[in-house]
N, C-alpha and C positions, 0 to 999 in steps of 0.2 A: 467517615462514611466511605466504602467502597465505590470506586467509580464504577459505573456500569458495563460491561465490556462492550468494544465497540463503537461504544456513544460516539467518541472522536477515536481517531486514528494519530497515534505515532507516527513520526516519519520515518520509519522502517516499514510498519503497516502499511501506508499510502502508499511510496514506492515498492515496496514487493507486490499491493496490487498493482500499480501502474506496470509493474513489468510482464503482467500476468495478461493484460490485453491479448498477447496472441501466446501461445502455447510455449514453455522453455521446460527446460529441467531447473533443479533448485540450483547447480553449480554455475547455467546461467545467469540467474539473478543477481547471483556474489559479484560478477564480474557488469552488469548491467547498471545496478543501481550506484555504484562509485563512476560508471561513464556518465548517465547522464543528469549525477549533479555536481559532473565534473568534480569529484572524490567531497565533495561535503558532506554527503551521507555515506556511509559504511552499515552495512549487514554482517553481524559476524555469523556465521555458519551455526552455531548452537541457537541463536536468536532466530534463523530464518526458519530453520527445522521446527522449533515447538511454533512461529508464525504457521508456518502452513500447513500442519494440523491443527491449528487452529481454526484458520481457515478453512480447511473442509471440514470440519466438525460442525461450522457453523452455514456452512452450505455458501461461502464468497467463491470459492474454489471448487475444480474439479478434479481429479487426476485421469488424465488423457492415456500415457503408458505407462509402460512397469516393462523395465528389461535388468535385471538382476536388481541392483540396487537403486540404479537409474531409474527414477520418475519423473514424468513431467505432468504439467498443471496445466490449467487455464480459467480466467476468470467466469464465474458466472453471472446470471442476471443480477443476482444479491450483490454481490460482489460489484459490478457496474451500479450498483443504487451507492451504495455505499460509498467508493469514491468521489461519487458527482454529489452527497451530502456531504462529505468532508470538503471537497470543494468550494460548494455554495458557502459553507462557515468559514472557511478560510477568506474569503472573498468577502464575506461581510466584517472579519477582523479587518482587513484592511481597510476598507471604507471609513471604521471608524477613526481608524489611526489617521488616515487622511483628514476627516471631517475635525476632529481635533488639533492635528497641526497645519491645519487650513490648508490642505492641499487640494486639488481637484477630485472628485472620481473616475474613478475608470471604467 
């Protein structure tokens, strides 16, 4: 059975939107999302390019400018929904991890 697109977010997905909070080009993302997961996650540039038409096909995204090749983005309201539900499930993955190896919540 095909996943449904979107349902959850990859962490390419997550962070390309995390990085899309305030306005960049895609060249910034590349160099964004390796700083702040302190290089754990990587974007490869073919991967970010079909993400963020992706993303604006599906209306997370907007494109802000166009200067030759140079675009830049910015998240939209969808885009802000979506996050803070991949959030909320992420957060309840850990809960349960927690509640099963008897740790507290958070």
């Amino acid at each position: 059975m095909a996943r449904v697109k979107f349902q959850t977010l990859t962490e390419q997905m997550f962070y390309t939107l995390l990085c899309l909070k305030d306005e960049c080009y895609g060249m910034d993302i590349l160099d964004r999302v390796p700083a702040m997961t302190k290089q754990r996650v990587n974007v490869g540039s073919g991967t970010l390019y079909t993400l963020l038409e992706q993303f604006l096909d599906a209306g997370m995204i907007r494109e802000t400018k166009v200067e030759g090749r140079r675009r830049s983005y910015i998240l939209t309201d969808k885009g802000r929904e979506m996050l803070e539900k991949e959030c909320a499930r992420i957060t309840l993955q850990l809960a349960d991890y927690h509640m099963i190896f008897g740790k507290e919540e958070i």
